[in-house]
C-alpha positions as CSV (number, residue, x, y, z in Angstrom):
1,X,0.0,0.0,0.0
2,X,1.4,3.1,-0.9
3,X,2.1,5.8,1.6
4,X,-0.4,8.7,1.5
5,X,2.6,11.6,2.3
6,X,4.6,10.2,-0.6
7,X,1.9,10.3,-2.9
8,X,1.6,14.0,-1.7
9,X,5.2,14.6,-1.6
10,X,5.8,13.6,-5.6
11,X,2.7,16.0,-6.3
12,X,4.2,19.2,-4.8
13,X,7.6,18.2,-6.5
14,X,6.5,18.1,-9.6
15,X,4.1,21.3,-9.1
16,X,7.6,22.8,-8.0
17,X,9.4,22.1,-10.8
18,X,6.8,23.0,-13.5
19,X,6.9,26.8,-11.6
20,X,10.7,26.4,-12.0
21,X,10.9,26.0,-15.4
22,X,7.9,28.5,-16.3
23,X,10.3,31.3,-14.4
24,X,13.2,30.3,-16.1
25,X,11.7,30.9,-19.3
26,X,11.1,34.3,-18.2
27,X,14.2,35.6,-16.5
28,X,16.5,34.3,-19.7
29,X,15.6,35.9,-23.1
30,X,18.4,33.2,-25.0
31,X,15.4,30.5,-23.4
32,X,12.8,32.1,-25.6
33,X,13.8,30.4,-28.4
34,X,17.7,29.4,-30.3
35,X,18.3,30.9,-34.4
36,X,15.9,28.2,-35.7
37,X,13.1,29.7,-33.7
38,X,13.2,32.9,-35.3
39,X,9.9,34.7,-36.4
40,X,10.3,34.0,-40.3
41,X,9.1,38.0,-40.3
42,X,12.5,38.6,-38.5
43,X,14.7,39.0,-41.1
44,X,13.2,39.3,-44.7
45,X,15.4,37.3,-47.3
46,X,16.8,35.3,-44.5
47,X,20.0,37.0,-43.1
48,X,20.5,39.7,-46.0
49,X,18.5,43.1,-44.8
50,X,19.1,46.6,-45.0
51,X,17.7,48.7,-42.5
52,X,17.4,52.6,-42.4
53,X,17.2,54.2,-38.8
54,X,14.2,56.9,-39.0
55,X,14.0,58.1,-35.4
56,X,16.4,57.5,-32.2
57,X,15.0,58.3,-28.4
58,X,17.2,58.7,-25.2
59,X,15.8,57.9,-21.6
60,X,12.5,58.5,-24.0
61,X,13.8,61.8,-25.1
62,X,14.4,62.3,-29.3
63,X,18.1,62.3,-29.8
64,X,19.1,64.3,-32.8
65,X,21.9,62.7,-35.4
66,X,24.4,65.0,-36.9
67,X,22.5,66.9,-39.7
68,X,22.6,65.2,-42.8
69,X,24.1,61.9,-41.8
70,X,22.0,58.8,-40.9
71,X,22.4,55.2,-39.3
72,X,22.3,52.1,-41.7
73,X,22.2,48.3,-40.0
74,X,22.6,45.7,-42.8
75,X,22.5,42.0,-42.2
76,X,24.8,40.0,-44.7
77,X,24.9,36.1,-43.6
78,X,26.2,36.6,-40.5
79,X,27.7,40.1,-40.3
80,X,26.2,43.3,-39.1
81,X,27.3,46.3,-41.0
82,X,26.7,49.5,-39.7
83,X,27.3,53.1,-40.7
84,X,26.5,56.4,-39.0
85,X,27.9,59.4,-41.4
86,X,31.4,58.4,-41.2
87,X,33.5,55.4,-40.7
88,X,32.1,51.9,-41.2
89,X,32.2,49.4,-38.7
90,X,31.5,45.4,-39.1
91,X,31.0,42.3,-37.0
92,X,29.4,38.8,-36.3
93,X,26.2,38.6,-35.0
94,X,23.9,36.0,-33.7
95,X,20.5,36.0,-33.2
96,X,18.4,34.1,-30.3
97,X,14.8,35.4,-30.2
98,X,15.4,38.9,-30.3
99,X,18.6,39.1,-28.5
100,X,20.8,40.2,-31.0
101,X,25.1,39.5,-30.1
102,X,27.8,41.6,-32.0
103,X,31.6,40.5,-31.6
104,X,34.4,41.9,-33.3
105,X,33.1,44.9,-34.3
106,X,35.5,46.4,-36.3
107,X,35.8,50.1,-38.1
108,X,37.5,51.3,-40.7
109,X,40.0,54.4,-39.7
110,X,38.7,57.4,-42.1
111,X,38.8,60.7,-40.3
112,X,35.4,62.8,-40.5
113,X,34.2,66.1,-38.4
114,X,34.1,65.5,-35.0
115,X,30.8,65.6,-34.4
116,X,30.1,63.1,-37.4
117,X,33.2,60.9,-35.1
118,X,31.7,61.2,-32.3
119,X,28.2,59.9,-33.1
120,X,30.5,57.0,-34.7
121,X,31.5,56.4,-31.1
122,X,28.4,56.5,-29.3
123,X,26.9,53.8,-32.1
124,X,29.9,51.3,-31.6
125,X,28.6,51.8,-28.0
126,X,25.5,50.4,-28.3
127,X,26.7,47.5,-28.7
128,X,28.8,46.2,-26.4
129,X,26.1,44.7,-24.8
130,X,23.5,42.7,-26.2
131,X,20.6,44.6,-27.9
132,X,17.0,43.5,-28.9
133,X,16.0,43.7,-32.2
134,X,13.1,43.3,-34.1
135,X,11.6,44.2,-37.2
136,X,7.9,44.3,-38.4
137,X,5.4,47.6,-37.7
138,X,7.0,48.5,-34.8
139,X,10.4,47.7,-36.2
140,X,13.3,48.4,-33.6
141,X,16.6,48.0,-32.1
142,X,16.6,48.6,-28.5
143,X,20.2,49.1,-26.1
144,X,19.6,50.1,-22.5
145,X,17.6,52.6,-22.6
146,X,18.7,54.3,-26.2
147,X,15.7,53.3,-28.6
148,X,16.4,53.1,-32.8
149,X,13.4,53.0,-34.6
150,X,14.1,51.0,-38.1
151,X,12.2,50.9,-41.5
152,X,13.4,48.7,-44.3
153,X,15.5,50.5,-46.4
154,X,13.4,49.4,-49.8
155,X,10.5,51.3,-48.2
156,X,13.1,54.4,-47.2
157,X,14.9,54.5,-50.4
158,X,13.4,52.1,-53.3
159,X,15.7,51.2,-56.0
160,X,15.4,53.5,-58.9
161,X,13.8,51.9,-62.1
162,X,16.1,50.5,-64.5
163,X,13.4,51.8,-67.5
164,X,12.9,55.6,-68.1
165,X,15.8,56.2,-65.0
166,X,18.6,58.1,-66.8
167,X,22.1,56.6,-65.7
168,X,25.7,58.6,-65.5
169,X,28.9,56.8,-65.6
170,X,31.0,56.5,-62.4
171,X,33.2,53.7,-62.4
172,X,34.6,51.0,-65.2
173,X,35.7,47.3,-64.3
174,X,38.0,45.2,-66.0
175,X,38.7,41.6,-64.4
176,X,40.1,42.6,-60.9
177,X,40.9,46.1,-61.5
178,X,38.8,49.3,-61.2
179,X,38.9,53.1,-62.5
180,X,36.3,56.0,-62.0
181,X,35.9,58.3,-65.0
182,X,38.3,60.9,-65.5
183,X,37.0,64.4,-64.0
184,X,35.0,66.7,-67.1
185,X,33.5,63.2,-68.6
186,X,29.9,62.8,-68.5
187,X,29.0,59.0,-70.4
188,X,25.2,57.8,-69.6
189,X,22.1,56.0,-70.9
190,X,18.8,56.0,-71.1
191,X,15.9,53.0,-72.1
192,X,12.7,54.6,-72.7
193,X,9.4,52.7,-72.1
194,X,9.6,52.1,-75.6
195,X,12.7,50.2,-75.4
196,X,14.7,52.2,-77.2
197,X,18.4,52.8,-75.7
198,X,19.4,56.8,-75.7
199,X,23.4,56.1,-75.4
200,X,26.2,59.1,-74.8
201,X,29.6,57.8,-74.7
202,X,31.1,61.1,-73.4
203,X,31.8,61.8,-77.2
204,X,29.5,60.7,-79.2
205,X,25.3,59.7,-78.4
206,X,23.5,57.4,-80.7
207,X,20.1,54.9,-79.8
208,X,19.5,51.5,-80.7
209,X,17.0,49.0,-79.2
210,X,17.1,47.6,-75.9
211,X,14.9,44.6,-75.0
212,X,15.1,43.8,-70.7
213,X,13.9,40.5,-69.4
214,X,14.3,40.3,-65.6
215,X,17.9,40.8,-64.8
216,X,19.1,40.7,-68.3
217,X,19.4,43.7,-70.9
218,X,20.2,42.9,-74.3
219,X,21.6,45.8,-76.5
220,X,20.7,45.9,-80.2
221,X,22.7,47.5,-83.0
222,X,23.0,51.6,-82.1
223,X,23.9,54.1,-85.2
224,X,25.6,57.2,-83.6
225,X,27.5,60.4,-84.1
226,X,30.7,60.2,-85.6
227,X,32.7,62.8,-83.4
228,X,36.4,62.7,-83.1
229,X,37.1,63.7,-79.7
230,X,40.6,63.7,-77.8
231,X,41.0,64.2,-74.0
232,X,42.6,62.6,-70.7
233,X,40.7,59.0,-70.6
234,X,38.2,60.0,-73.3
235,X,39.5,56.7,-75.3
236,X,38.9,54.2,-72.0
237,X,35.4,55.9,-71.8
238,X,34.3,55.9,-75.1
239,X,35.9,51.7,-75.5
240,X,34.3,50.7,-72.1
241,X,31.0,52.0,-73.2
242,X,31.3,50.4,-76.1
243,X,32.8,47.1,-75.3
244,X,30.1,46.3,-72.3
245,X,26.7,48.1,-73.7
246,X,26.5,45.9,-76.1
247,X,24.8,41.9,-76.7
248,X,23.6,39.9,-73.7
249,X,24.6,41.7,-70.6
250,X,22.9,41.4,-67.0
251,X,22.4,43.7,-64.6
252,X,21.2,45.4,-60.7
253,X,20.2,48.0,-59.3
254,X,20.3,49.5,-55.3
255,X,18.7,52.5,-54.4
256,X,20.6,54.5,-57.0
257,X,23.4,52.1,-58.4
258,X,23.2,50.8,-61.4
259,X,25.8,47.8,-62.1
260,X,26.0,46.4,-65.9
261,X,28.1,43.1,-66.5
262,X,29.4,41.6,-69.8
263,X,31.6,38.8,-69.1
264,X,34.4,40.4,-66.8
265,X,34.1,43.8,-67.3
266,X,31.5,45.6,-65.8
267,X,30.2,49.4,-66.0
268,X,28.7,51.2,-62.8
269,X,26.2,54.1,-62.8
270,X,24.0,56.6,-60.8
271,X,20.5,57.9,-61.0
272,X,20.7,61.4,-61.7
273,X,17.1,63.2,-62.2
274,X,16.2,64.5,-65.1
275,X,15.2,68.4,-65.5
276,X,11.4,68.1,-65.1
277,X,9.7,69.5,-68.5
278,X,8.2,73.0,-68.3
């Protein structure tokens, strides 16, 4: 026969230990759940996000950031970039629940204003502890008691159209090796709605079709001006414009940077708007 206070006994001990674990649950956020618990709303497109920060409070009072500068978080695998006006500054990161954990942040060494330093400072601060960070409507990262408010950087600044978007030359690749344009040279295009290519090789403009399918752009033949023009890099301009705008060529865009690939070389562009019509 079993003994009445034992039965009692087990009962309370196992009431105990239910309470136990319920308030550890509580008191450790890590307990709330590991990576592969994450709210798939967490992080869109896994862990790749950009995030723009559109308001920062204090102790609950607004903190102003040096005027004209602004705080980017992006998520890349598993390494937080951030920049706040100046210097850029990178780590790991690891996610449990919302407890965000940054090691190793690093920065790189470009001297700025002060104040535009300084606020550089105070970021890096924030995280030396661990943060919380969440995203969705009330999207936020949280340290102590200093509160960023965070939109998704599509919805702050959407990539500029490919079509109707006109596009100025900044930078040429070859293989491994890079070269802006040379200083007085203006090169860009155009693709109208019609798909019709509006090209200016810093010399010469011409048009020609231009048929885009997803992330592809295939050039058609172009007829053109037949300018001789002579100038420091107006030959690598005129070539590179040539050489890549032309065939089967892919493509992308973000916010407003334009990257078109041929093979191993590869032209990058701007956005630049276009004087409105009167």
């Amino acid at each position: 026969m079993r003994n009445p206070r034992f039965t009692v006994f087990s009962v309370l001990l196992a009431c105990l230990s239910i309470v136990l674990v319920g308030c550890g649950d509580q008191d450790d956020p890590s307990a709330r759940g590991g990576p592969d618990a994450l709210d798939p709303g967490l992080l869109p497109n896994g862990h790749h996000a950009t995030y723009v920060v559109t308001g920062v409070t204090d102790k609950g009072v607004p903190r102003d950031l040096v005027k004209g500068s602004e705080i980017r978080l992006r998520l890349d695998g598993d390494r937080l970039i951030v920049t706040a006006g100046c210097n850029t500054m990178s780590g790991t990161f690891r996610l449990e629940g919302t407890r965000m954990t940054v090691t190793d942040l690093a920065t790189t060494e470009m001297g700025c204003a002060a104040p535009l330093m300084a606020q550089d400072t105070w970021v890096a601060g924030l995280f030396d502890k661990p943060v919380q960070f969440t995203t969705g409507k009330d999207a936020a990262l949280i340290s102590g008691v200093v509160v960023l408010a965070l939109a998704d950087r599509a919805s702050v600044s959407p990539d500029k159209p490919l079509v109707g978007t006109e596009w100025v030359l900044d930078g040429i690749v070859s293989g491994e090796s890079a070269s802006s344009v040379p200083e007085g040279l203006k090169a860009s295009f155009r693709i109208t709605e019609a798909g019709e290519a509006l090209v200016d090789d810093s010399c010469n403009s011409g048009s020609g079709p231009a048929a885009v399918d997803g992330d592809r752009i295939v050039w058609g033949d172009r007829s053109t001006t037949l300018v001789a023009c002579i100038g420091r890099g107006q030959e690598e301009v005129q070539d590179a414009i040539h050489e890549v705008l032309r065939g089967a060529t892919t493509y992308s865009i973000e916010e407003r940077s334009l990257t078109v690939t041929r093979g191993d070389r590869a032209l990058t562009f701007r956005a630049v708007e276009r004087p409105k019509a009167d």
